[in-house]
Biopython code that builds the backbone (N, CA, C, O; Angstrom):
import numpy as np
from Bio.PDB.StructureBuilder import StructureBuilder

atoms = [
    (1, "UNK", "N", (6.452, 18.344, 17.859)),
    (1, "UNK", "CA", (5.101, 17.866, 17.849)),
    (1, "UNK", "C", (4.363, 18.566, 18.977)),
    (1, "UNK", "O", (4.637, 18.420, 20.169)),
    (2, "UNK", "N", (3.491, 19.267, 18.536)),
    (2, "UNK", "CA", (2.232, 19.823, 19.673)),
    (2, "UNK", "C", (1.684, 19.131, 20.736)),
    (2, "UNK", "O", (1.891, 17.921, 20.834)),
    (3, "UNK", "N", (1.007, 19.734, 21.557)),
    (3, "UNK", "CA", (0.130, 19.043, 22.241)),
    (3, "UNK", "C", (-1.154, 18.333, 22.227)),
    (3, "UNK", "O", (-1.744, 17.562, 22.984)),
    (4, "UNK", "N", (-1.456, 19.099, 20.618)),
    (4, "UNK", "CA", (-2.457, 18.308, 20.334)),
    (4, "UNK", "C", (-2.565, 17.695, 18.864)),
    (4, "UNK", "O", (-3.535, 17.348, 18.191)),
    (5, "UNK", "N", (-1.377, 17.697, 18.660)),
    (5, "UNK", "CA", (-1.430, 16.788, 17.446)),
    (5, "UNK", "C", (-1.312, 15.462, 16.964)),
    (5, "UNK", "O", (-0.285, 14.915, 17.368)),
    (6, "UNK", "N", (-2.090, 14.706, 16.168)),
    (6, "UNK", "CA", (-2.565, 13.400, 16.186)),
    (6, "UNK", "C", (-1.490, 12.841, 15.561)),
    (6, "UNK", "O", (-1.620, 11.617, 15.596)),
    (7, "UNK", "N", (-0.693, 13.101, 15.118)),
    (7, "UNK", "CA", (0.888, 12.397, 14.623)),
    (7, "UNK", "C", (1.168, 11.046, 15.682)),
    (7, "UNK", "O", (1.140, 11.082, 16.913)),
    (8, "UNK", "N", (1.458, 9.801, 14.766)),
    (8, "UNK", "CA", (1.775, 8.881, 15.871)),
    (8, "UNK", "C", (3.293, 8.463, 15.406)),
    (8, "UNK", "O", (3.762, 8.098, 14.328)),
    (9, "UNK", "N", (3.959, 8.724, 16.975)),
    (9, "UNK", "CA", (5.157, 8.524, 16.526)),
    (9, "UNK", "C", (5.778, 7.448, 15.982)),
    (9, "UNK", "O", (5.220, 6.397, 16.297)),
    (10, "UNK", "N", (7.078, 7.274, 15.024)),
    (10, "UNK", "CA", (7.374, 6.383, 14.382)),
    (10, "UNK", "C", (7.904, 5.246, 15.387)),
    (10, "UNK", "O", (8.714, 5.639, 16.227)),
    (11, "UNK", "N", (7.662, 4.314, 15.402)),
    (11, "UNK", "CA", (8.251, 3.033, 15.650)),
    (11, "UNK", "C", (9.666, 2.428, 15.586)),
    (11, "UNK", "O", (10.236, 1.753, 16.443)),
    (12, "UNK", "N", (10.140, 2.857, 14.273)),
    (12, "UNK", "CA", (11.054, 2.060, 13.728)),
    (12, "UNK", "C", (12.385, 3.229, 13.135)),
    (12, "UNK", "O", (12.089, 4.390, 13.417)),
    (13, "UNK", "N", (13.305, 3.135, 12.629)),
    (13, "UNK", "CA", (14.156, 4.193, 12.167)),
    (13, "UNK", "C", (13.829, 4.686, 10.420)),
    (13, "UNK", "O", (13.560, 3.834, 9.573)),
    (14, "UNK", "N", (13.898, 5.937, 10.147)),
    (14, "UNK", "CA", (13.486, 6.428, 9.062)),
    (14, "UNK", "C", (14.387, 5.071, 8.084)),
    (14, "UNK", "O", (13.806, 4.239, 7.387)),
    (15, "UNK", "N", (15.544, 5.139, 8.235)),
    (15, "UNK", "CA", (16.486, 4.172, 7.904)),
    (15, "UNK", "C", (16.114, 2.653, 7.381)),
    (15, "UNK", "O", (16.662, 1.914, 6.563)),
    (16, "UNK", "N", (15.302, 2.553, 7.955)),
    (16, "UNK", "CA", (14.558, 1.002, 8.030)),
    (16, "UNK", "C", (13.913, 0.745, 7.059)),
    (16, "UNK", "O", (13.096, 1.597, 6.706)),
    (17, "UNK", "N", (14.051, -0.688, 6.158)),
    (17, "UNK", "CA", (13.206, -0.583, 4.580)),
    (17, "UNK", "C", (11.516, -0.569, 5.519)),
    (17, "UNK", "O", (11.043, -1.001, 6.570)),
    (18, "UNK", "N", (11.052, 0.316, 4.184)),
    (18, "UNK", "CA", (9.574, 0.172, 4.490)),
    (18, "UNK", "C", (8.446, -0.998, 4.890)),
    (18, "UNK", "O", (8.974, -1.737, 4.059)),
    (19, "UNK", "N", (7.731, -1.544, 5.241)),
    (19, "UNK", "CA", (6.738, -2.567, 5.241)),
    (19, "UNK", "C", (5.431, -1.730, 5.519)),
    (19, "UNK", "O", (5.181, -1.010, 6.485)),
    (20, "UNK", "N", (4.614, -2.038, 4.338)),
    (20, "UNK", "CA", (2.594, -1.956, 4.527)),
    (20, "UNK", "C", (2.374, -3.222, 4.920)),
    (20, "UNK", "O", (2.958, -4.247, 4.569)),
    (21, "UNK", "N", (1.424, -3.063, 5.729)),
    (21, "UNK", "CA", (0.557, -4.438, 6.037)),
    (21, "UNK", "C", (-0.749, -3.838, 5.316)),
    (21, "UNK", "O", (-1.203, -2.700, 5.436)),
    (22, "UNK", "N", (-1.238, -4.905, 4.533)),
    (22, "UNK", "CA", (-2.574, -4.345, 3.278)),
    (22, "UNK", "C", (-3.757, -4.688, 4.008)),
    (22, "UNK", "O", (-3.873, -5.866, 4.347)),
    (23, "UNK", "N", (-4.375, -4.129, 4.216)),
    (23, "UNK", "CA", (-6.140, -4.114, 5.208)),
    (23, "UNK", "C", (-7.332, -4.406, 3.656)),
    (23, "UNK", "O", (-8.419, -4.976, 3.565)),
    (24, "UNK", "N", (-6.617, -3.829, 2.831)),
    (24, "UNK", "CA", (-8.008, -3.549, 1.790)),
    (24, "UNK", "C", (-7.354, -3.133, 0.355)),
    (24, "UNK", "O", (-6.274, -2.543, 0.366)),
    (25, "UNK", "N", (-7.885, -3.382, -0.661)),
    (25, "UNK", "CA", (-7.290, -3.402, -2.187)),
    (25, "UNK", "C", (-8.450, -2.791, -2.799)),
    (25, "UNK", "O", (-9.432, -3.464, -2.489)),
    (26, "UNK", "N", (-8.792, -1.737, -3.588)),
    (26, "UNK", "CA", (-9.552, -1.640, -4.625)),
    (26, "UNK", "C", (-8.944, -1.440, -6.214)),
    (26, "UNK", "O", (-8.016, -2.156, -6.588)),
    (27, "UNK", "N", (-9.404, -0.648, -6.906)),
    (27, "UNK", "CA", (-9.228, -0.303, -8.248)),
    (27, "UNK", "C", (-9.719, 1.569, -8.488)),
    (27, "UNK", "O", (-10.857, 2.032, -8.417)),
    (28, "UNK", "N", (-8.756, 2.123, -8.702)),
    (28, "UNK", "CA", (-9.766, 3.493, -8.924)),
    (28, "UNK", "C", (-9.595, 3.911, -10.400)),
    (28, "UNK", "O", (-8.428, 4.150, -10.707)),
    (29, "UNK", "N", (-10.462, 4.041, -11.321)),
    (29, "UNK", "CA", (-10.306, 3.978, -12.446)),
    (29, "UNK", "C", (-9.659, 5.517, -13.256)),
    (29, "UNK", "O", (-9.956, 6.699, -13.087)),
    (30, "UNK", "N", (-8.987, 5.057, -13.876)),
    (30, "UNK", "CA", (-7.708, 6.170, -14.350)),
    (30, "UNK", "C", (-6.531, 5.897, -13.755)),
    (30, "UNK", "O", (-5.551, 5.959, -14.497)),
    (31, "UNK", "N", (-6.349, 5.615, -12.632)),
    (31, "UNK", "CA", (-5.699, 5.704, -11.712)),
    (31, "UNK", "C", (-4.908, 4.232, -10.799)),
    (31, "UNK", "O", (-3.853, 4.193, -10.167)),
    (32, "UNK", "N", (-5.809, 3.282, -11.038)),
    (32, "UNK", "CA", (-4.855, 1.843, -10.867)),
    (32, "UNK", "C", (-5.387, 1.139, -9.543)),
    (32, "UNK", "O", (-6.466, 1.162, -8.950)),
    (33, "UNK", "N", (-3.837, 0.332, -9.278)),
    (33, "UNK", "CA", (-4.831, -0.167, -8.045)),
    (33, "UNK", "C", (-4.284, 0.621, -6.178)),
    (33, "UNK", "O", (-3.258, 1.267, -5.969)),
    (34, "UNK", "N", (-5.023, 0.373, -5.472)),
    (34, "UNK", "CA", (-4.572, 1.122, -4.438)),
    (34, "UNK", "C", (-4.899, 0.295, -3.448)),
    (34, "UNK", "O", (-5.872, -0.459, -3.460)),
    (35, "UNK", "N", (-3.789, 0.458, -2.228)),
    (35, "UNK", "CA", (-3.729, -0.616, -1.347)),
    (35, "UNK", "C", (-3.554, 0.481, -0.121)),
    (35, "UNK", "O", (-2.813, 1.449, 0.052)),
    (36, "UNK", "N", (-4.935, -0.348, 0.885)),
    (36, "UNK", "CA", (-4.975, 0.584, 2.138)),
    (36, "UNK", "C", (-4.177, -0.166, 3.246)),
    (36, "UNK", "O", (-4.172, -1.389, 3.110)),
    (37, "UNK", "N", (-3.665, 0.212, 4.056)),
    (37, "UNK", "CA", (-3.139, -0.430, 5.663)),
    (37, "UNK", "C", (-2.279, 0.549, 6.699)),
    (37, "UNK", "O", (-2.513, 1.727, 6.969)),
    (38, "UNK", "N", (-1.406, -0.149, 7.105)),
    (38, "UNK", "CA", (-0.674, 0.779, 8.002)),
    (38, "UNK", "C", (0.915, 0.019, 7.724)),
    (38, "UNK", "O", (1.273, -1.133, 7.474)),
    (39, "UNK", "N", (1.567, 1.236, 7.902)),
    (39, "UNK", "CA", (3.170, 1.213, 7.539)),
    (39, "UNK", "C", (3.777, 0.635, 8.596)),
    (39, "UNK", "O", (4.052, 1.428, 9.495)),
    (40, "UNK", "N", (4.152, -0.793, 8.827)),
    (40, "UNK", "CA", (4.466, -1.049, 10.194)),
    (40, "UNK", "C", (6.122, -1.026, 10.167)),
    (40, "UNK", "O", (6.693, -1.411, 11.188)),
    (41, "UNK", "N", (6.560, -0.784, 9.542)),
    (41, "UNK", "CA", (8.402, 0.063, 9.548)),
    (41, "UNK", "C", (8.281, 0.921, 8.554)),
    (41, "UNK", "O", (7.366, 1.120, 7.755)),
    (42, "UNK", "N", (9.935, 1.695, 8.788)),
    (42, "UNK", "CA", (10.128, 2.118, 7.579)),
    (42, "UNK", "C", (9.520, 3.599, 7.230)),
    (42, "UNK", "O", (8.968, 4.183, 8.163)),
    (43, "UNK", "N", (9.578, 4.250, 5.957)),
    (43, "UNK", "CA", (8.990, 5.149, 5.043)),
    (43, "UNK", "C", (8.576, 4.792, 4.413)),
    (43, "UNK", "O", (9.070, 3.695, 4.152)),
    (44, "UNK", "N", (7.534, 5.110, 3.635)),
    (44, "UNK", "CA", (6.961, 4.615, 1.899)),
    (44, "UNK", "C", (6.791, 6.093, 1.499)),
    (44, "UNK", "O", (5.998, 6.844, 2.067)),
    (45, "UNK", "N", (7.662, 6.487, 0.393)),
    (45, "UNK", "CA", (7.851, 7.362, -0.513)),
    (45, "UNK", "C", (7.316, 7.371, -2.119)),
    (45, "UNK", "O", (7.741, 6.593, -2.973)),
    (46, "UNK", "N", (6.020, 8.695, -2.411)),
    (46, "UNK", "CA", (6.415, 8.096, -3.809)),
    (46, "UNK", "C", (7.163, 7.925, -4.519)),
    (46, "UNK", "O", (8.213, 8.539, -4.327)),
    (47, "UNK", "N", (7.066, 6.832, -5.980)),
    (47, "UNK", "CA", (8.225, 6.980, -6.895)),
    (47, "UNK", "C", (9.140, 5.911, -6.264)),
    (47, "UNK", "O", (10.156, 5.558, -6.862)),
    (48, "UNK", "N", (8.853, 5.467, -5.251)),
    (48, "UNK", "CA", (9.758, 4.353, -5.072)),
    (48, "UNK", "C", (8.973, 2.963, -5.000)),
    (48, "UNK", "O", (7.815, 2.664, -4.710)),
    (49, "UNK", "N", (10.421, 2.043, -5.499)),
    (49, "UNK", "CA", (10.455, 0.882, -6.286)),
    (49, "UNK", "C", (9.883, -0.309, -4.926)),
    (49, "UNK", "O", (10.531, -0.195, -3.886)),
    (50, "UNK", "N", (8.886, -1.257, -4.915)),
    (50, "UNK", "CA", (8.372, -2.045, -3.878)),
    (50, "UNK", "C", (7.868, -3.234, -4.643)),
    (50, "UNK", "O", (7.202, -3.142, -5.674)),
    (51, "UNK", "N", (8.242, -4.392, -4.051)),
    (51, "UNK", "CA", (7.633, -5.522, -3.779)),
    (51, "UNK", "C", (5.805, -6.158, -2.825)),
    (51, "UNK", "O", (5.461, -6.472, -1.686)),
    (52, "UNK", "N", (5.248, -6.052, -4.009)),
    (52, "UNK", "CA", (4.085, -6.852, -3.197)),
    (52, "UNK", "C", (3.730, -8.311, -3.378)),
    (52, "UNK", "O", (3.437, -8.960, -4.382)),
    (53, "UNK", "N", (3.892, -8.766, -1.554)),
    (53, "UNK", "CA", (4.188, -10.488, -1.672)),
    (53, "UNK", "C", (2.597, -10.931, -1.255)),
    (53, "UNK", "O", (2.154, -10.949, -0.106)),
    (54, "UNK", "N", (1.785, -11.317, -2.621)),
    (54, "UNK", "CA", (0.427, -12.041, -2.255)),
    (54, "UNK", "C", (0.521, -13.233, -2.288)),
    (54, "UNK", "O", (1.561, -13.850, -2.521)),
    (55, "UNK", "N", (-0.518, -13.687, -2.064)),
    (55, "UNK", "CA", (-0.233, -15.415, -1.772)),
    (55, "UNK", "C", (-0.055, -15.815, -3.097)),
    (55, "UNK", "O", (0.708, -16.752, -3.333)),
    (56, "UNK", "N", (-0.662, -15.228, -4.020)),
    (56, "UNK", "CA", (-0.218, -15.303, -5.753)),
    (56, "UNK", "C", (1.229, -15.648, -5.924)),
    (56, "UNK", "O", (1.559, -16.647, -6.563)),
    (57, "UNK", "N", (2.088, -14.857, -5.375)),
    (57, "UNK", "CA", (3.552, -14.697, -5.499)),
    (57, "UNK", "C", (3.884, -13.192, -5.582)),
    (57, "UNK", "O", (2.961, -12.435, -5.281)),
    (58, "UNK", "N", (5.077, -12.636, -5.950)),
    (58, "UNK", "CA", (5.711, -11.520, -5.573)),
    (58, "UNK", "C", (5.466, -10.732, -6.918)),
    (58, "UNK", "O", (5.624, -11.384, -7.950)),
    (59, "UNK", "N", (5.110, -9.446, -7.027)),
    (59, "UNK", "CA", (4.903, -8.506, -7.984)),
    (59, "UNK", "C", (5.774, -7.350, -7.630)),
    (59, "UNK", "O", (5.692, -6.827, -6.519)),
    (60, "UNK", "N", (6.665, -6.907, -8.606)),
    (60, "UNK", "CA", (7.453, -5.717, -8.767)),
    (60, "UNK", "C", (6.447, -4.142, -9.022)),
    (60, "UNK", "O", (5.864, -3.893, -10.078)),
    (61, "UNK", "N", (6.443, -3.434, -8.058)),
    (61, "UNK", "CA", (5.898, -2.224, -8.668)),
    (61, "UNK", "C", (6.642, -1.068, -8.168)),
    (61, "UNK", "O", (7.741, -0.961, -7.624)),
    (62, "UNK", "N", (5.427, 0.047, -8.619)),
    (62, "UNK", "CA", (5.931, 1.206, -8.361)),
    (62, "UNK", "C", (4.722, 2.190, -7.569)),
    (62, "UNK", "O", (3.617, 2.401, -8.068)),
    (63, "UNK", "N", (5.161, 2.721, -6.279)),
    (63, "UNK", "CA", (4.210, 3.451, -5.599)),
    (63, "UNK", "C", (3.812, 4.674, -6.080)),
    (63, "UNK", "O", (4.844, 5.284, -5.801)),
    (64, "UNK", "N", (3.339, 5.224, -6.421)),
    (64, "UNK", "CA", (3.026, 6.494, -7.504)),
    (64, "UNK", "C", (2.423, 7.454, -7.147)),
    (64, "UNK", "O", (2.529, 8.572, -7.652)),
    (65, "UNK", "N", (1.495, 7.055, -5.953)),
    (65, "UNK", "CA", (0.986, 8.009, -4.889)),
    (65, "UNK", "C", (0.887, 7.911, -3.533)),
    (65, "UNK", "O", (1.402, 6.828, -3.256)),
    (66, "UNK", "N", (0.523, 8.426, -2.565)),
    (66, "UNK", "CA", (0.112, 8.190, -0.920)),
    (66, "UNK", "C", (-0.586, 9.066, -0.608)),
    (66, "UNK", "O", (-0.154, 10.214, -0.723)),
    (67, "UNK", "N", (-1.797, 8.854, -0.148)),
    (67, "UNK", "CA", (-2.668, 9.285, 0.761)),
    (67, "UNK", "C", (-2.841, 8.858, 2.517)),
    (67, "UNK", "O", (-3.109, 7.752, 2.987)),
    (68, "UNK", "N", (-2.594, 10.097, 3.210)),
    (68, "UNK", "CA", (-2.559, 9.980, 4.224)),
    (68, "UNK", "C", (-4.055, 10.980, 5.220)),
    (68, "UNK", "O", (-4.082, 12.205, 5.337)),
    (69, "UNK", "N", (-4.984, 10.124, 5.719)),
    (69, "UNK", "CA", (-6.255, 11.017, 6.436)),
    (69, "UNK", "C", (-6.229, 11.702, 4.791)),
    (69, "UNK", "O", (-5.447, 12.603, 4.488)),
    (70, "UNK", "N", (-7.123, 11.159, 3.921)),
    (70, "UNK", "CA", (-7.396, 11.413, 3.011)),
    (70, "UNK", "C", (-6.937, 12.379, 2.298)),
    (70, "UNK", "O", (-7.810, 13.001, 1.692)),
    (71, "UNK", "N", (-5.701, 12.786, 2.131)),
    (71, "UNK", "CA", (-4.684, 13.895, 1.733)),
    (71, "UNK", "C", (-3.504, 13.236, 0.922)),
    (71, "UNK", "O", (-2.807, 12.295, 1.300)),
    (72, "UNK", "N", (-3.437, 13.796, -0.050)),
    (72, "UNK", "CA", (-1.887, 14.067, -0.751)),
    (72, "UNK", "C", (-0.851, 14.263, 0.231)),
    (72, "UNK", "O", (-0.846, 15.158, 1.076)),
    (73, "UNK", "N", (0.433, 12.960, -0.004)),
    (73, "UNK", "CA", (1.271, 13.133, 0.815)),
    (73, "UNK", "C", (2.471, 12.477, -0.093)),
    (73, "UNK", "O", (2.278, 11.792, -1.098)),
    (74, "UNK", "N", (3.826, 12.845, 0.491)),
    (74, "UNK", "CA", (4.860, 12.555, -0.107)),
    (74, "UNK", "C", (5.383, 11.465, 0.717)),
    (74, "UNK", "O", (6.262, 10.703, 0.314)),
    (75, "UNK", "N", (4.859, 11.396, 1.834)),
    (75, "UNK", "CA", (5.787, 10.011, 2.469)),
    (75, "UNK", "C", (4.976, 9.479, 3.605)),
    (75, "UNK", "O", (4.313, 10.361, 4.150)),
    (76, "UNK", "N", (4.877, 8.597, 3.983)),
    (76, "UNK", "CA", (4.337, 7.831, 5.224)),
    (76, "UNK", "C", (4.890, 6.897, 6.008)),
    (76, "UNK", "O", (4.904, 5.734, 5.605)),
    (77, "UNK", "N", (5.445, 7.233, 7.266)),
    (77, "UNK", "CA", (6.269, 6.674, 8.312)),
    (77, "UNK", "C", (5.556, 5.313, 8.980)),
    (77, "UNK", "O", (4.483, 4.841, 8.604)),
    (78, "UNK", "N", (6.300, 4.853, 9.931)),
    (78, "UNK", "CA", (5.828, 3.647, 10.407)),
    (78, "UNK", "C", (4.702, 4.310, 11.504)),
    (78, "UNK", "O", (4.824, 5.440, 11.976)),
    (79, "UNK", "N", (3.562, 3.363, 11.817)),
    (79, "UNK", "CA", (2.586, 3.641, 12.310)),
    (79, "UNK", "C", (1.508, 4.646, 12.131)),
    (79, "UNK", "O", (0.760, 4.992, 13.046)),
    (80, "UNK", "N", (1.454, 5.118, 10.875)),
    (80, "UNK", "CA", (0.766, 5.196, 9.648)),
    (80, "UNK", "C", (0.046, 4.712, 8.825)),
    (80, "UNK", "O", (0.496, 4.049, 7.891)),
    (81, "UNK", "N", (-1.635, 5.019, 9.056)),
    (81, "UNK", "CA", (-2.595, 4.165, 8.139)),
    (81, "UNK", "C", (-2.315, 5.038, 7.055)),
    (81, "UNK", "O", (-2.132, 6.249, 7.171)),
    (82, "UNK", "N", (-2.283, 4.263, 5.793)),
    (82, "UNK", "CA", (-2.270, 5.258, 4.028)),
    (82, "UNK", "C", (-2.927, 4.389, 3.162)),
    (82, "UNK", "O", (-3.283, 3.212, 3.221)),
    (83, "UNK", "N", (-3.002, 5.433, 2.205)),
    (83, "UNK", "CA", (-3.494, 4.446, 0.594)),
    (83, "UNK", "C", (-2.418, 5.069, 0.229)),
    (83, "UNK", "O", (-1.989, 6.214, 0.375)),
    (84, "UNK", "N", (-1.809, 3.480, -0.609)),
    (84, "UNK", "CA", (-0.780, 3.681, -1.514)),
    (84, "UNK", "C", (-1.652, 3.027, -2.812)),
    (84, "UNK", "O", (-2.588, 2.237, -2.936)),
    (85, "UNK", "N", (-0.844, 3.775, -3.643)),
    (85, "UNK", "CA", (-1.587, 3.883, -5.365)),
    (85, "UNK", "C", (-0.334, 3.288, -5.971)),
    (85, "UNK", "O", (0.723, 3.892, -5.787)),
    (86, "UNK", "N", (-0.342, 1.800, -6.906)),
    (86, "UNK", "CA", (0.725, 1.230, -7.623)),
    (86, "UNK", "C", (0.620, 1.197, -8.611)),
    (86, "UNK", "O", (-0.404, 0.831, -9.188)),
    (87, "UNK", "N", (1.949, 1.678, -9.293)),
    (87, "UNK", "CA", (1.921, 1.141, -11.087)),
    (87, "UNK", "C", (2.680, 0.524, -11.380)),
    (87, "UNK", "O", (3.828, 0.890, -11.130)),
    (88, "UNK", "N", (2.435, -0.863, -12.133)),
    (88, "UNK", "CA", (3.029, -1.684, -12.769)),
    (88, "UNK", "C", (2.493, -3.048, -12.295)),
    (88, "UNK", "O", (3.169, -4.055, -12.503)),
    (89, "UNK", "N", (1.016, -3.138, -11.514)),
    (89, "UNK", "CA", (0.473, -4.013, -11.148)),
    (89, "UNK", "C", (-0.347, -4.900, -12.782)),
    (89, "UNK", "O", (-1.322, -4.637, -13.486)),
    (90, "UNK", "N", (0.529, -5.807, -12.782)),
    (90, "UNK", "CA", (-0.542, -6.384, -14.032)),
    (90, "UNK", "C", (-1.667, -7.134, -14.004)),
    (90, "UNK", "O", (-1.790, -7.982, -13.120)),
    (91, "UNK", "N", (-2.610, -6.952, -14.912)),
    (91, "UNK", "CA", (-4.219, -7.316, -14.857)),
    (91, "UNK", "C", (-4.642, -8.221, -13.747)),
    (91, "UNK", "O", (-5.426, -8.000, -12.824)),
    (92, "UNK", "N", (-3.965, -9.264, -14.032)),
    (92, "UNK", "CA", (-4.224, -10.440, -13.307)),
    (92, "UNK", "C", (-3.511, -11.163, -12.116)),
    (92, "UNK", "O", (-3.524, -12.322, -11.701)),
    (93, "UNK", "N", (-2.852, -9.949, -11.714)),
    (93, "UNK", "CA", (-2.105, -10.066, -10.516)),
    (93, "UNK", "C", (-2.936, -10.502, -9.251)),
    (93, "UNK", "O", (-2.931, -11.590, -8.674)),
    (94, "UNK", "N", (-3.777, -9.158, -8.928)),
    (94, "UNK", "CA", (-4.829, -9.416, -8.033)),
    (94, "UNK", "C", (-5.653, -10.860, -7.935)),
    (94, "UNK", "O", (-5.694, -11.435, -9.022)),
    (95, "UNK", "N", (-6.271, -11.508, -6.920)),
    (95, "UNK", "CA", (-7.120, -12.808, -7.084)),
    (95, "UNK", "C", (-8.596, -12.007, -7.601)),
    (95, "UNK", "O", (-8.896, -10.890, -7.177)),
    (96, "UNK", "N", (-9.086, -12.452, -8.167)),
    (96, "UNK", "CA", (-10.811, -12.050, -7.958)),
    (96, "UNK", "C", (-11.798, -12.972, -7.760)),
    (96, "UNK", "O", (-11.573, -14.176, -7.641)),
    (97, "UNK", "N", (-13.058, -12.386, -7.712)),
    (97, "UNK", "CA", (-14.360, -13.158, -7.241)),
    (97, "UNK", "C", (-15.193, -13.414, -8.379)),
    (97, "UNK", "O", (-14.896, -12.808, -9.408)),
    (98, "UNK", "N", (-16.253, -14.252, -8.404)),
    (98, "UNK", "CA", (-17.269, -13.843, -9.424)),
    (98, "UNK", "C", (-18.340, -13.084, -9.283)),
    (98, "UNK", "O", (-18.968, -13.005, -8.227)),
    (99, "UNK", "N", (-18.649, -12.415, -10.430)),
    (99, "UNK", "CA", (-19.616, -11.371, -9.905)),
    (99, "UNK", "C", (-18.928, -10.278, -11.281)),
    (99, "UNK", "O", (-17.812, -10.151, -11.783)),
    (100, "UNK", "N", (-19.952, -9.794, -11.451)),
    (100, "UNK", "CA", (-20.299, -8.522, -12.674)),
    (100, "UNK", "C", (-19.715, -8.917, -14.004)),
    (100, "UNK", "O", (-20.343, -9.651, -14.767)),
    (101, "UNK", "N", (-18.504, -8.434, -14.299)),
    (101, "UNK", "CA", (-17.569, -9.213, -15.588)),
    (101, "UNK", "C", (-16.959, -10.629, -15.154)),
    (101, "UNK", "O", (-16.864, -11.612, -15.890)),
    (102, "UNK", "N", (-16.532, -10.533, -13.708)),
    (102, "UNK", "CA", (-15.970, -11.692, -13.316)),
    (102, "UNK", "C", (-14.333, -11.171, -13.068)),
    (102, "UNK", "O", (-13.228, -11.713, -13.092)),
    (103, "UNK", "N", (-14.826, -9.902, -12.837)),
    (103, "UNK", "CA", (-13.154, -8.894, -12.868)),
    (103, "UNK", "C", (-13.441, -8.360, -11.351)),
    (103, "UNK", "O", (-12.864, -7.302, -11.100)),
    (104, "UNK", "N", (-14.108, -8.823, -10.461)),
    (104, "UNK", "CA", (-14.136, -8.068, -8.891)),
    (104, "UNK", "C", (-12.923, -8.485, -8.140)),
    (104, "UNK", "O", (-12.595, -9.663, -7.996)),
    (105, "UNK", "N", (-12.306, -7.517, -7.694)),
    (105, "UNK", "CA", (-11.228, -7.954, -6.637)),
    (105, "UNK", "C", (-11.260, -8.311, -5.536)),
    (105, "UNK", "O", (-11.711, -7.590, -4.646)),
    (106, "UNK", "N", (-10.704, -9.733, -5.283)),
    (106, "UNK", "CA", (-10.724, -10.430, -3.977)),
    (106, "UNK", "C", (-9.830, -9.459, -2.697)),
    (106, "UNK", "O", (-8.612, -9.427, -2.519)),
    (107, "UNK", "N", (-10.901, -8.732, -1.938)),
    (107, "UNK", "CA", (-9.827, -8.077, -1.287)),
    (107, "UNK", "C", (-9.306, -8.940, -0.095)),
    (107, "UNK", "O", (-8.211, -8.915, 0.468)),
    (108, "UNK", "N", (-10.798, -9.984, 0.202)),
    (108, "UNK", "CA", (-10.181, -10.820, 1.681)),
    (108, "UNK", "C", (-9.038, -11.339, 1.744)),
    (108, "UNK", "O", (-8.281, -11.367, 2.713)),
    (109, "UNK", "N", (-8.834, -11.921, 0.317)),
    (109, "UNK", "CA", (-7.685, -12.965, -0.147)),
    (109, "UNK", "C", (-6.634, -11.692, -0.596)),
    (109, "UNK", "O", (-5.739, -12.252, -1.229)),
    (110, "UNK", "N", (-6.435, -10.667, -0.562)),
    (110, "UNK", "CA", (-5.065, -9.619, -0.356)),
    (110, "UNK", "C", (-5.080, -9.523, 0.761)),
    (110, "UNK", "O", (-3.913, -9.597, 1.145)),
    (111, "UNK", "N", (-5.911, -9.360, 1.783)),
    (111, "UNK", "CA", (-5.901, -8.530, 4.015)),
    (111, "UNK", "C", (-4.622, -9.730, 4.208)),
    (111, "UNK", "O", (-4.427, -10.919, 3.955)),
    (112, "UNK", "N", (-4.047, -8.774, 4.715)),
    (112, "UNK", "CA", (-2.666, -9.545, 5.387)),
    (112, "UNK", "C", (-1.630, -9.436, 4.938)),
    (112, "UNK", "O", (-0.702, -9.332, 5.741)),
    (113, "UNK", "N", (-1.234, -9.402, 3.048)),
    (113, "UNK", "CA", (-0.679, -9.495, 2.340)),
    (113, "UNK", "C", (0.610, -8.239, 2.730)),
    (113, "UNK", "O", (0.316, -7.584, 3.730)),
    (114, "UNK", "N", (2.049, -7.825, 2.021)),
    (114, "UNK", "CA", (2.446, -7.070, 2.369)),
    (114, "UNK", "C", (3.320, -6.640, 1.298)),
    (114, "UNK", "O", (3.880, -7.335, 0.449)),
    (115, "UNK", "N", (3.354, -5.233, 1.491)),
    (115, "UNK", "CA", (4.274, -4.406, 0.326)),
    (115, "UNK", "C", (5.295, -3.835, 1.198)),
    (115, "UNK", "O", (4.989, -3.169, 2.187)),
    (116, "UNK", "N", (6.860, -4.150, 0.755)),
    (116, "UNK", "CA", (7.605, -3.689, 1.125)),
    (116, "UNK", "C", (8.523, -3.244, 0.051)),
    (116, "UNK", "O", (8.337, -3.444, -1.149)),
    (117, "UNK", "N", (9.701, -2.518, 0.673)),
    (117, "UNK", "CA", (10.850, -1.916, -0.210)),
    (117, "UNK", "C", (11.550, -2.922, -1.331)),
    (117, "UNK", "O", (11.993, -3.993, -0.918)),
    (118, "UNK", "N", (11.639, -2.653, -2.501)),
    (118, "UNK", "CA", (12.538, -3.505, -2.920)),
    (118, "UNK", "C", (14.240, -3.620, -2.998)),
    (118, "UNK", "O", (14.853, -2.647, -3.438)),
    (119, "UNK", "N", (14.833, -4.587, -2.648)),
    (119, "UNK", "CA", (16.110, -4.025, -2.356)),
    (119, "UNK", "C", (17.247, -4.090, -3.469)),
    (119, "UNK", "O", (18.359, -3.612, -3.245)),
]
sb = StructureBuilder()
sb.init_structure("model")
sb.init_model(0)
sb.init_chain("A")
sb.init_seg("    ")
for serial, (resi, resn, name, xyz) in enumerate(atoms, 1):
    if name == "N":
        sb.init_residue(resn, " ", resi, " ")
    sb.init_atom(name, np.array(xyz, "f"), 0.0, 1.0, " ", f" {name:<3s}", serial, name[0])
structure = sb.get_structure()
């Protein structure tokens, strides 16, 4: 690592199952739903298999993409803000609000929420 490079070092051991802490949830259309925060252990890899525990209850998915500083990335270490992109989130997983169809996503009621490895 350089002297001036903004890399923050990992925290935790590559080894370590992953954990996101979720800051923010949208929808990007084509493309699914995507959950912003920071990786507080762990790796998150695409293509791998994760648990997201909302106050709803626990949803099985699949991470399918990562964006890291707005870039295509293959993995994101602990202490790491990313958007992770999931598939296999079903319709009505998310909470929503009212407003337009009555399909807006509650993101306040996801902040906090967390996606980790499934084991």
């Amino acid at each position: 690592m350089g002297i001036f490079s903004r890399r923050t070092p990992a925290s935790s051991s590559p080894a370590e199952p992953f954990e996101l802490l979720v800051d923010t949830v949208f929808a990007v259309p084509t493309r699914g739903h995507v959950l912003t925060g920071t990786v507080t252990s762990g790796r998150v890899r695409t293509d791998q298999a994760a648990v997201l525990h909302l106050p709803t209850g626990e949803h099985a998915v699949t991470v399918t993409r990562i964006d890291v500083r707005r870039r295509k990335a293959d993995v994101a270490e602990a202490g790491t803000e990313a958007a992770v992109y999931l598939g296999g989130l079903g319709r009505g997983a998310l909470p929503v609000v009212p407003g337009g169809d009555g399909s807006l996503i509650d993101a306040e009621g996801v902040r906090g929420s967390r996606l980790v490895a499934a084991r």
